[in-house]
C-alpha atoms as a printed R data frame, in Angstrom:
    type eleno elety resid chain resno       x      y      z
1   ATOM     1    CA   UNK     A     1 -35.580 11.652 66.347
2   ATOM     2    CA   UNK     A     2 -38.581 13.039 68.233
3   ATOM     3    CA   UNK     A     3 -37.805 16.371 66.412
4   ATOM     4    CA   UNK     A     4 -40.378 19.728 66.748
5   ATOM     5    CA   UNK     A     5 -43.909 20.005 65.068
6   ATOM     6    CA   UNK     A     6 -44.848 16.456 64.755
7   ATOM     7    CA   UNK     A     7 -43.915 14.771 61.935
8   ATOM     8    CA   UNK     A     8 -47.159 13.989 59.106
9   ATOM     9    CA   UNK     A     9 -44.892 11.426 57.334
10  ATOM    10    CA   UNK     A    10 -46.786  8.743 54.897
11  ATOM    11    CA   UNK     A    11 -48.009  6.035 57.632
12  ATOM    12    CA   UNK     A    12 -48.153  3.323 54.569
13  ATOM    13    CA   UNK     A    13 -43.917  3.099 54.544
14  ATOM    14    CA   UNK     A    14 -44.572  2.159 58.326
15  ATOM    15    CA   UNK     A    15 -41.440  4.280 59.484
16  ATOM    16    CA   UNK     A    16 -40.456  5.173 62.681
17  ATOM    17    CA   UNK     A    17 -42.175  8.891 62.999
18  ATOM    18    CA   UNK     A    18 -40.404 11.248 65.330
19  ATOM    19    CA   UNK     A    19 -42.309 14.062 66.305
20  ATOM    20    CA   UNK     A    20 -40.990 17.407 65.585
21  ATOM    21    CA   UNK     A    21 -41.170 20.374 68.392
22  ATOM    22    CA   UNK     A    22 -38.975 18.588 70.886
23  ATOM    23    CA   UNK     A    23 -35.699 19.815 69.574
24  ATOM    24    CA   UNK     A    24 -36.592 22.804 69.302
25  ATOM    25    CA   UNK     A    25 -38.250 22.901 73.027
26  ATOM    26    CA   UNK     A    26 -34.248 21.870 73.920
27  ATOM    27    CA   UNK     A    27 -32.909 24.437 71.746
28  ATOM    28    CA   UNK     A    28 -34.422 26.953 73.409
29  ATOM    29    CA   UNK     A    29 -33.907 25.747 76.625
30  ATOM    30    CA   UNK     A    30 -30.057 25.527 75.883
31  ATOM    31    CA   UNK     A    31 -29.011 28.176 73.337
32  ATOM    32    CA   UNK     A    32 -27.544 31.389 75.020
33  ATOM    33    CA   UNK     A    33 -27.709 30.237 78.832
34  ATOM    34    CA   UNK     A    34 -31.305 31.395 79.396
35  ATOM    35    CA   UNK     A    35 -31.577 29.599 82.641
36  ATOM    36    CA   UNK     A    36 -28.597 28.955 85.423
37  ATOM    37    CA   UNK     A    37 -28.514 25.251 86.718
38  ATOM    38    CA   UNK     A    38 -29.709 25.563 90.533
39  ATOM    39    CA   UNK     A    39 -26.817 25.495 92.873
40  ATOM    40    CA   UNK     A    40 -27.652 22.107 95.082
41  ATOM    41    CA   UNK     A    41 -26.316 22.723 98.827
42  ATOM    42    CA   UNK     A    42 -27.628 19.231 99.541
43  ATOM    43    CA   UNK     A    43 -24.752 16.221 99.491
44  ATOM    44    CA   UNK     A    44 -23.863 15.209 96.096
45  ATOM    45    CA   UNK     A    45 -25.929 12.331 94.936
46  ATOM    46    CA   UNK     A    46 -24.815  8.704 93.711
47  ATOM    47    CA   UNK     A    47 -24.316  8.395 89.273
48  ATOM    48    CA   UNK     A    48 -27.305  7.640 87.447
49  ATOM    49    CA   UNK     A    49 -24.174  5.085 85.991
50  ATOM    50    CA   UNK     A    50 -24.508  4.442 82.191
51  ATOM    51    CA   UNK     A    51 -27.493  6.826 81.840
52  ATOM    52    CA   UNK     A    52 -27.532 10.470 80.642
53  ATOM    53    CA   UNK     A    53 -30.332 12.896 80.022
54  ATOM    54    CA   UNK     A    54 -31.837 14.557 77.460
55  ATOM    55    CA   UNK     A    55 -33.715 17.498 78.852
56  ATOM    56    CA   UNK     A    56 -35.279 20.949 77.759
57  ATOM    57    CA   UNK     A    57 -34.426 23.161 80.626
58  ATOM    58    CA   UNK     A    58 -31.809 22.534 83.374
59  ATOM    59    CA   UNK     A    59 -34.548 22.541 86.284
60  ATOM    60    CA   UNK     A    60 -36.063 19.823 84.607
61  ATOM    61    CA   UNK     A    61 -32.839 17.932 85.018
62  ATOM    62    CA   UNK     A    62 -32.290 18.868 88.740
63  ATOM    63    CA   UNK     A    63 -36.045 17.724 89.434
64  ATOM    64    CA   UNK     A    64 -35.792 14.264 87.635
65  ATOM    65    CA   UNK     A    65 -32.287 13.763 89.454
66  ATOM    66    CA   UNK     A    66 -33.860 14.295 92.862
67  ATOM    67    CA   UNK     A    67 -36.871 12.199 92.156
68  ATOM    68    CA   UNK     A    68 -34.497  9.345 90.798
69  ATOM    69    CA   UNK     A    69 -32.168  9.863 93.808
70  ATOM    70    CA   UNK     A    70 -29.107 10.292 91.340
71  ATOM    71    CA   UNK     A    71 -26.643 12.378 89.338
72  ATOM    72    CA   UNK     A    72 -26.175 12.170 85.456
73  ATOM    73    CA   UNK     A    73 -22.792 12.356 84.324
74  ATOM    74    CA   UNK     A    74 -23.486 13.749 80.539
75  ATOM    75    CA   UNK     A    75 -26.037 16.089 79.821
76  ATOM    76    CA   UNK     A    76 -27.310 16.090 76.194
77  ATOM    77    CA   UNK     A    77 -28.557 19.117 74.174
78  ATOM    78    CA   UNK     A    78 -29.144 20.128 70.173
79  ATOM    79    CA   UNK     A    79 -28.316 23.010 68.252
80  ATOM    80    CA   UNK     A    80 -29.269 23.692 64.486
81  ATOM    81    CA   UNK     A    81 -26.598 24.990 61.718
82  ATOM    82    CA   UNK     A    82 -26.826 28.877 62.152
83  ATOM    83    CA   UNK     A    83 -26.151 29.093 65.622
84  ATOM    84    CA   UNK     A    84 -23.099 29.805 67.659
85  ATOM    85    CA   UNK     A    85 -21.711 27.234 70.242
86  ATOM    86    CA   UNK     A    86 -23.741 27.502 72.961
87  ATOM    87    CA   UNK     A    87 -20.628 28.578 75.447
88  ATOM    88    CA   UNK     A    88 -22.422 29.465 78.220
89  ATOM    89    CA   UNK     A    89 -24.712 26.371 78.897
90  ATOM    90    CA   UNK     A    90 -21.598 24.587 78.350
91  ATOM    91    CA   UNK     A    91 -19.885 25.877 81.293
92  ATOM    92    CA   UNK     A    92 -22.473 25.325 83.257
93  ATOM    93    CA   UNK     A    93 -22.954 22.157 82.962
94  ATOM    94    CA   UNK     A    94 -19.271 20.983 82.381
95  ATOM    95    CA   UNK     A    95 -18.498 23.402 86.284
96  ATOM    96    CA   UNK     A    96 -21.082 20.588 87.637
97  ATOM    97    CA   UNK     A    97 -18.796 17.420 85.983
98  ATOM    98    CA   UNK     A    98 -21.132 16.626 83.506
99  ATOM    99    CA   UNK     A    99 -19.364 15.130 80.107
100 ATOM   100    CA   UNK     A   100 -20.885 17.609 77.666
101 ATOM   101    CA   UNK     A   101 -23.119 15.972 74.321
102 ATOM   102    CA   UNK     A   102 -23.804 18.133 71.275
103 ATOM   103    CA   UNK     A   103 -26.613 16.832 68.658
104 ATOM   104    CA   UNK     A   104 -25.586 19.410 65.802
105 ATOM   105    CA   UNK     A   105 -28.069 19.771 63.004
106 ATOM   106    CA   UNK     A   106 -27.292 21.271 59.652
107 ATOM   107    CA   UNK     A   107 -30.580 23.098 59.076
108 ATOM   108    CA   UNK     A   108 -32.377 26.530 59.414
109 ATOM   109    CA   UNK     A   109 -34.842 28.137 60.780
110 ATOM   110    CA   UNK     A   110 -36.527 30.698 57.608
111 ATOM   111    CA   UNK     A   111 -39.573 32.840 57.758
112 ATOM   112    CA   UNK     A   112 -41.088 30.048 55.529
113 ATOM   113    CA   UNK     A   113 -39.880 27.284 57.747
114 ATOM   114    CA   UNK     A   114 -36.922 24.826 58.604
115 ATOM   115    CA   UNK     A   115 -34.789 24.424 55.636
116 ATOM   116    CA   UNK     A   116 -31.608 21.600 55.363
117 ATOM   117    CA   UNK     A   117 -28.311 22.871 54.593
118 ATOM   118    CA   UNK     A   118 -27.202 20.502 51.890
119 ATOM   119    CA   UNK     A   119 -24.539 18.551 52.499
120 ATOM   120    CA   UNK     A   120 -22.100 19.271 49.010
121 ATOM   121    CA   UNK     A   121 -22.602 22.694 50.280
122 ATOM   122    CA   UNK     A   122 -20.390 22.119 53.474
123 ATOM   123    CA   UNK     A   123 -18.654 19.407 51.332
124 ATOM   124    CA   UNK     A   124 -17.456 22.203 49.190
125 ATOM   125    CA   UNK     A   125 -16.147 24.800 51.693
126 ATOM   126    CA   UNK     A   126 -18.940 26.669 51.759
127 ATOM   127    CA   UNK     A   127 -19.751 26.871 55.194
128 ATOM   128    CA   UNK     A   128 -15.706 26.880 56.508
129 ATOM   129    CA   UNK     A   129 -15.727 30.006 58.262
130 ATOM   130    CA   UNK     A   130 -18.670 29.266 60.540
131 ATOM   131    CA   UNK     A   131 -17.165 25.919 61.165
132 ATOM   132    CA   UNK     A   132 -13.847 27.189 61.745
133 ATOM   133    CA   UNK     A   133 -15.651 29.798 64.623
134 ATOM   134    CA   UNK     A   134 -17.815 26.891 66.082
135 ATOM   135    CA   UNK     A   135 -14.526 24.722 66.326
136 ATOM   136    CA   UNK     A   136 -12.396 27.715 68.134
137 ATOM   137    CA   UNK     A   137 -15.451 28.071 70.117
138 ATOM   138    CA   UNK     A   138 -15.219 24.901 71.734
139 ATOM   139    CA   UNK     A   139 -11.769 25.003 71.963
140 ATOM   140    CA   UNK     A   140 -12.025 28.047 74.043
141 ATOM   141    CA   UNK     A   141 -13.993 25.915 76.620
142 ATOM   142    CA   UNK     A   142 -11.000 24.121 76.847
143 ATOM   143    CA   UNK     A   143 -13.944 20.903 77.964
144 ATOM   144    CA   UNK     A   144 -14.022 17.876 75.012
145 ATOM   145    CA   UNK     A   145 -17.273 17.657 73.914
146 ATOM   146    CA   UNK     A   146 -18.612 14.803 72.386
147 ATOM   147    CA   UNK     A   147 -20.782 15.825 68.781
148 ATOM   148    CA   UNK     A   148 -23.008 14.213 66.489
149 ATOM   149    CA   UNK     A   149 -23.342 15.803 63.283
150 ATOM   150    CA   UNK     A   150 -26.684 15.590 61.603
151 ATOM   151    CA   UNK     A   151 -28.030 12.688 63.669
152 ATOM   152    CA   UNK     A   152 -30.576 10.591 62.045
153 ATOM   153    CA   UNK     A   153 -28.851 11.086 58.999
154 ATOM   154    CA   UNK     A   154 -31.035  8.180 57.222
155 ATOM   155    CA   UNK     A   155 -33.893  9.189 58.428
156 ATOM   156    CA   UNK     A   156 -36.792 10.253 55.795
157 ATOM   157    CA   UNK     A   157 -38.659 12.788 57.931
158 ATOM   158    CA   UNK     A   158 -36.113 15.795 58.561
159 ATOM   159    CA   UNK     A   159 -35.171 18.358 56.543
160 ATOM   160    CA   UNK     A   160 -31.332 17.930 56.069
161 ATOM   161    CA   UNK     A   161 -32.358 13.927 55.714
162 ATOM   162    CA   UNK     A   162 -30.898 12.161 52.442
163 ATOM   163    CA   UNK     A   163 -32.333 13.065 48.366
164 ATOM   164    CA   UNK     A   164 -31.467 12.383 45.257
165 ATOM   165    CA   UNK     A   165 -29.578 15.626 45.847
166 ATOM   166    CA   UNK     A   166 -28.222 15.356 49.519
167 ATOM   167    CA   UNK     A   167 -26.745 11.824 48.640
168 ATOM   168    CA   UNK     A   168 -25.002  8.971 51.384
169 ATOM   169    CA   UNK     A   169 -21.713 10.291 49.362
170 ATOM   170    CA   UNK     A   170 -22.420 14.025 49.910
171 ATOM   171    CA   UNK     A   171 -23.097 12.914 53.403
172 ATOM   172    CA   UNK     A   172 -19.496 11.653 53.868
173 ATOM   173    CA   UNK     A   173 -17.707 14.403 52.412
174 ATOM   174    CA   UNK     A   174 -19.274 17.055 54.421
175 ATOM   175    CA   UNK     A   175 -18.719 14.701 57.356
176 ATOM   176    CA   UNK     A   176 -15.240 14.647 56.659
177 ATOM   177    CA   UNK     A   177 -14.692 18.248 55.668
178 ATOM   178    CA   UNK     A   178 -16.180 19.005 59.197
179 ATOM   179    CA   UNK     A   179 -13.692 16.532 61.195
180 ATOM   180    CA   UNK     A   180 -11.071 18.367 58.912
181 ATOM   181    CA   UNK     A   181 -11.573 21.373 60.130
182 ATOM   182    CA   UNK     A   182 -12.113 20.880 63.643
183 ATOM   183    CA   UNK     A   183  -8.403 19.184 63.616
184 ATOM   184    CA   UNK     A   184  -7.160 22.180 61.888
185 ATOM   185    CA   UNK     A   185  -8.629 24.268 64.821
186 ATOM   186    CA   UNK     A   186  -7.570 21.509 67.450
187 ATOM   187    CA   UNK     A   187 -11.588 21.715 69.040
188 ATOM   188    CA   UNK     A   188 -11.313 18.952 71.677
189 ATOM   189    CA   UNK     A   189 -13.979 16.859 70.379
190 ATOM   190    CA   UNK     A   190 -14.828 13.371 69.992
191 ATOM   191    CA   UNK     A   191 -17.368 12.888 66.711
192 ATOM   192    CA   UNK     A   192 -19.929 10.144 67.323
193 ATOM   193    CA   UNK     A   193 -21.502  8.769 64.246
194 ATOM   194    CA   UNK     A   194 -25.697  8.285 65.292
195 ATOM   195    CA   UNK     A   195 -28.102  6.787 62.788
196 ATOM   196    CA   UNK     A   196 -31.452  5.782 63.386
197 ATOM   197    CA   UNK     A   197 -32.661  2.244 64.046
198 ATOM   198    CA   UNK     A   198 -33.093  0.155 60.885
199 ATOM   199    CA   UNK     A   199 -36.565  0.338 59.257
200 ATOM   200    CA   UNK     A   200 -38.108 -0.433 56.240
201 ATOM   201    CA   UNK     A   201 -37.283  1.172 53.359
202 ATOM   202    CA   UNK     A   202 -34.457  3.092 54.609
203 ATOM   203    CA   UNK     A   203 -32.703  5.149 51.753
204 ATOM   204    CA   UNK     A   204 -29.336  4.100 52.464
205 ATOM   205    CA   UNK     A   205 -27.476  1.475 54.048
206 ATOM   206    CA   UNK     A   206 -25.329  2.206 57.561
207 ATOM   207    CA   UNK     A   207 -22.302  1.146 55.346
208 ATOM   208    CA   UNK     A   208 -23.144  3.819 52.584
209 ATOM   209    CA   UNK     A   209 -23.474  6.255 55.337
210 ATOM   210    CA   UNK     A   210 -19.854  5.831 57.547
211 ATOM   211    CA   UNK     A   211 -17.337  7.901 56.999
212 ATOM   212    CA   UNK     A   212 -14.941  5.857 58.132
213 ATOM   213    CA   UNK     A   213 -12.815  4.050 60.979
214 ATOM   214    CA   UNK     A   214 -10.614  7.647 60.948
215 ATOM   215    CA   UNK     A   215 -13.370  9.692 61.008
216 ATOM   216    CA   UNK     A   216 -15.075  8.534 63.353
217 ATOM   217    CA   UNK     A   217 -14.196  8.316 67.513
218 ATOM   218    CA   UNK     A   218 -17.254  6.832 68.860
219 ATOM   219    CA   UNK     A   219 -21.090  5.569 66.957
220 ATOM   220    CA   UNK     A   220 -24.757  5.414 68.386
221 ATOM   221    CA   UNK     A   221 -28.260  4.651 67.732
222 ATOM   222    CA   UNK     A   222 -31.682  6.488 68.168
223 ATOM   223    CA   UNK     A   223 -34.458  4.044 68.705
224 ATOM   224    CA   UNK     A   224 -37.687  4.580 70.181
225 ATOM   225    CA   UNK     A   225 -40.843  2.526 71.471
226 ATOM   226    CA   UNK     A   226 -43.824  4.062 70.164
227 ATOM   227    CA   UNK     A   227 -45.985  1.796 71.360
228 ATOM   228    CA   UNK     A   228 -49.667  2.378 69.986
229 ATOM   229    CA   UNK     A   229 -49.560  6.327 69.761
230 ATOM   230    CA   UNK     A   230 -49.578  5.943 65.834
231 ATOM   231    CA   UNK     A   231 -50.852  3.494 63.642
232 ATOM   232    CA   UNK     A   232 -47.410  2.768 62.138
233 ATOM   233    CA   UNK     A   233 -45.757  1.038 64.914
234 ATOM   234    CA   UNK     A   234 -46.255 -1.152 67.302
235 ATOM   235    CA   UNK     A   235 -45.041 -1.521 71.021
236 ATOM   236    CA   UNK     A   236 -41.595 -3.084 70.668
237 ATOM   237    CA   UNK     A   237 -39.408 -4.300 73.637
238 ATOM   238    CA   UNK     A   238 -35.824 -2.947 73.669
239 ATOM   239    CA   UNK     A   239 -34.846 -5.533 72.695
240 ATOM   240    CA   UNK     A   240 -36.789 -5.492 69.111
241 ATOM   241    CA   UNK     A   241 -36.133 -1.770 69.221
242 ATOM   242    CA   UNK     A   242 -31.926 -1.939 69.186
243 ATOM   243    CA   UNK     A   243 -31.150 -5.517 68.852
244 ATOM   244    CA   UNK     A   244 -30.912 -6.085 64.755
245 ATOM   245    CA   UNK     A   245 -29.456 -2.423 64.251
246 ATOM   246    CA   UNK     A   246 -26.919 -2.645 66.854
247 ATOM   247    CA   UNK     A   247 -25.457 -6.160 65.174
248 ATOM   248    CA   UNK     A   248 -25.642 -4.139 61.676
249 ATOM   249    CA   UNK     A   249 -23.673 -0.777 63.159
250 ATOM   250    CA   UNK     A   250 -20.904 -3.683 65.011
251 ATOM   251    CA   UNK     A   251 -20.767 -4.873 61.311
252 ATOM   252    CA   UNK     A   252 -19.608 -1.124 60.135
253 ATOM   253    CA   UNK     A   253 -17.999  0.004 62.633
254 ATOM   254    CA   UNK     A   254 -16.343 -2.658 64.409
255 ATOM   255    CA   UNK     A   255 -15.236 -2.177 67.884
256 ATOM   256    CA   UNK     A   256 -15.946  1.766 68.303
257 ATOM   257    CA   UNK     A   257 -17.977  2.748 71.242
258 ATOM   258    CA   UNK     A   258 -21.613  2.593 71.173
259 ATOM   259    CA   UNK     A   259 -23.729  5.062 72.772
260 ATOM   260    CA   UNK     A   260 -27.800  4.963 72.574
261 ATOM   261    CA   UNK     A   261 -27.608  8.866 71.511
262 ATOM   262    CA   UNK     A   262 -32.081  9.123 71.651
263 ATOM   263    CA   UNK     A   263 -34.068  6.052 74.047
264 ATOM   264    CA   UNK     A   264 -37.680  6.218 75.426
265 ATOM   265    CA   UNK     A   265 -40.848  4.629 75.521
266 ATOM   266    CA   UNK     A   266 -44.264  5.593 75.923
267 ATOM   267    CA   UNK     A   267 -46.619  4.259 78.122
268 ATOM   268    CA   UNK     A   268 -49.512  3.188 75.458
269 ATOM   269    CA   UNK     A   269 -50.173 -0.025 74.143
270 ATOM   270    CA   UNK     A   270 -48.291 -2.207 76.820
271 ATOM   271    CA   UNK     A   271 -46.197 -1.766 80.508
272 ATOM   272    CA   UNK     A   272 -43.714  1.168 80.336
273 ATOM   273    CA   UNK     A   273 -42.330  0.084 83.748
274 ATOM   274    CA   UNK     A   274 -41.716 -3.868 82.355
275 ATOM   275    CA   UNK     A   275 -40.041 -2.153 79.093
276 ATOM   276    CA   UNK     A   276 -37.658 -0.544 81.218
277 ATOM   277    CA   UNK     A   277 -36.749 -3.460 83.841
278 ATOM   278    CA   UNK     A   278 -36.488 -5.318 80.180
279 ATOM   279    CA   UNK     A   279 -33.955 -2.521 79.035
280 ATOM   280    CA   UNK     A   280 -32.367 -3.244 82.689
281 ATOM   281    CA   UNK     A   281 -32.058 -6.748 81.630
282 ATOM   282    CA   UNK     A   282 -30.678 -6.168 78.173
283 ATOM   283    CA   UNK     A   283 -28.139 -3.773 78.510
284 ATOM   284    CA   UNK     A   284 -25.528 -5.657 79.793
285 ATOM   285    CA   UNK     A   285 -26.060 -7.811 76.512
286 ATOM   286    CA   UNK     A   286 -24.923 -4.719 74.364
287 ATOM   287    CA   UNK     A   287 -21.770 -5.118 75.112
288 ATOM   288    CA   UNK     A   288 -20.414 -1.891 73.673
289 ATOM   289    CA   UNK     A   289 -22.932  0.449 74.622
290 ATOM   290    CA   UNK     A   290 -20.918  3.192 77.358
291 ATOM   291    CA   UNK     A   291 -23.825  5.595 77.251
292 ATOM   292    CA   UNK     A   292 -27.817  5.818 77.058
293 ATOM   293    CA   UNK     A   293 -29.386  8.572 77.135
294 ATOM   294    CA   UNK     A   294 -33.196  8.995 78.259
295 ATOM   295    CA   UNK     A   295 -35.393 11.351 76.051
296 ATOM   296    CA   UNK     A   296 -36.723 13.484 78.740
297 ATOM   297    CA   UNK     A   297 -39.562 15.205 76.732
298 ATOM   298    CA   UNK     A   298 -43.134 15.314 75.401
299 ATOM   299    CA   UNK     A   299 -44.669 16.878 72.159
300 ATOM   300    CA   UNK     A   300 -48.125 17.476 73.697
301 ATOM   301    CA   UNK     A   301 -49.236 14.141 72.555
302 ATOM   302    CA   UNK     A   302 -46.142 11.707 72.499
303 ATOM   303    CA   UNK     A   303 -44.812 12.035 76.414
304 ATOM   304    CA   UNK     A   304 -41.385 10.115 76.276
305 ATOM   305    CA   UNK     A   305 -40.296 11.080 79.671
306 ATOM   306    CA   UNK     A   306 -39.299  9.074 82.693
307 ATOM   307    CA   UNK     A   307 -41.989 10.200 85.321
308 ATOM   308    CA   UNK     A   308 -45.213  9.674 82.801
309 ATOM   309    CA   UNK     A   309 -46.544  6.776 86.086
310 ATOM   310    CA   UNK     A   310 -45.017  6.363 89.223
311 ATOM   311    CA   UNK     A   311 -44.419  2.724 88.433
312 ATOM   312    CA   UNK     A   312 -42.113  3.942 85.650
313 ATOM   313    CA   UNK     A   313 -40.382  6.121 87.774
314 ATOM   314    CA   UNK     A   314 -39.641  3.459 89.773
315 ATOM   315    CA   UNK     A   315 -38.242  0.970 87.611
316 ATOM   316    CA   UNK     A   316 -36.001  3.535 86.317
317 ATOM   317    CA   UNK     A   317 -34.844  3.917 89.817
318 ATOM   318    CA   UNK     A   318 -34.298  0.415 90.413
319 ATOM   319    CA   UNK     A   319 -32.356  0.102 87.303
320 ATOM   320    CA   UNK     A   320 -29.808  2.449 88.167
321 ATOM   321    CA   UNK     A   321 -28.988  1.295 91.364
322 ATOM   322    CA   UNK     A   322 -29.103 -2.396 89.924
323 ATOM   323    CA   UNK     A   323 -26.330 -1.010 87.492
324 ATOM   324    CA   UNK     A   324 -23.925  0.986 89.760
């Protein structure tokens, strides 16, 4: 998950770094309604189709939809543990018929720095009452929203990621617990299951990690290209990016939904234009996949977004009208 300071993991485990900053760019882009979307008097433009947007401020989104010459239908935003449910942004973007998408992350923000909320903790009732708000919350939206609960969960670079004492098991209880209470509350909300891409030396196994057909409405992947902007990676097409996870999450969870919850490329180390016409080509392949959603940020060194070179702008744009 390109996430906000950049990750200093151990380059020798060869891991999939995300760089941290970007969430929290999002967060406070999203969290309290700071900014009003732009009210567009121009005619409505075509669907950006399968694609949605991750974005740190709303004006970003209206100037990327007017430079691809479409509309996306679900709008994607994160909020860490100890906030409220961002109501406002929300309505916003839910008034403009945008499906809403929630990356919820059970960690917070100290003096000292980001801490994880452990996951027996929530497990255990601990954190019921804030759960129970965030649920009625929603509900009072009266929108569905679609939420991923700590995504990346076996990831080794976060701070709510898995330990010998935030364990796959602990994982699935608090997942549970969560669900539990939501259905108590009767949130409308559909609860999509995201892990990262495989990679080596993963500390648990997707299976370890599921809570379960019941559980569960919908599951995604994060995967990113990171070309050559570290020396742990290597440019991958998206094929090589998604192709071995997404057989291994079909082998979990069956026929659920797929959505690709984090996607981007850079432009280092090969042709971010052909990676995307090769995306174009692929997708149809992923049978399962109903969503994608473009990580429409940079870190200050690591620019994911879709207008880094006019030639990837435009193979974006081709794309989507290839897919309508």
């Amino acid at each position: 998950m390109p996430a906000v300071t950049l990750s200093q993991g151990r380059p020798a485990q060869r891991t999939p770094r995300h760089p941290r900053g970007l969430h929290e760019w999002i967060l406070t882009a999203a969290l309290g309604g700071l900014v009003a979307l732009p009210s567009a008097q121009a005619a409505p433009l075509p669907s950006c189709g399968v694609f949605g947007l991750t974005v740190n401020s709303p004006a970003v989104l209206d100037a990327v939809e007017r430079k691809l010459g479409c509309t996306f239908g679900a709008v994607r935003w994160f909020q860490d543990w100890n906030t409220p449910f961002n109501q406002a942004y929300a309505r916003t973007l839910s008034s403009q018929g945008r499906e809403l998408e929630l990356s919820w992350q059970p960690r917070v923000r100290l003096a000292s720095g980001v801490r994880g909320v452990p996951y027996r903790d929530i497990a255990a009732g601990r954190h019921d009452a804030y759960l129970r708000q965030f649920a009625r919350d929603i509900r009072r939206g009266g929108v569905t929203v679609r939420v991923t609960f700590a995504p990346e969960m076996n990831g080794n670079w976060g701070a709510y990621q898995l330990t010998r004492s935030n364990t796959p098991t602990d994982f699935v209880r608090a997942w549970r617990r969560i669900v539990n209470v939501f259905r108590t509350e009767k949130a409308p909300v559909r609860w999509v299951w995201t892990p990262n891409i495989l990679y080596p030396d993963m500390p648990s196994s997707y299976r370890a990690l599921y809570p379960g057909g019941e559980w569960v409405h919908e599951v995604g992947l994060d995967g990113y290209n990171w070309g050559t902007t570290n020396p742990w990676n290597r440019w991958l097409s998206f094929r090589a990016t998604f192709a071995a996870s997404y057989r291994e999450l079909k082998l979990v969870a069956g026929n659920k939904p797929v959505q690709l919850g984090e996607l981007a490329s850079v432009e280092q180390g090969g042709s971010k234009a052909a990676w995307i016409r090769d995306m174009c080509a692929a997708l149809p392949g992923f049978g399962q996949i109903r969503r994608a959603f473009w990580f429409h940020l940079q870190d200050g060194r690591v620019d994911w977004r879709i207008t880094t070179s006019q030639a990837a702008l435009d193979a974006f744009r081709r794309c989507v009208r290839s897919r309508r």
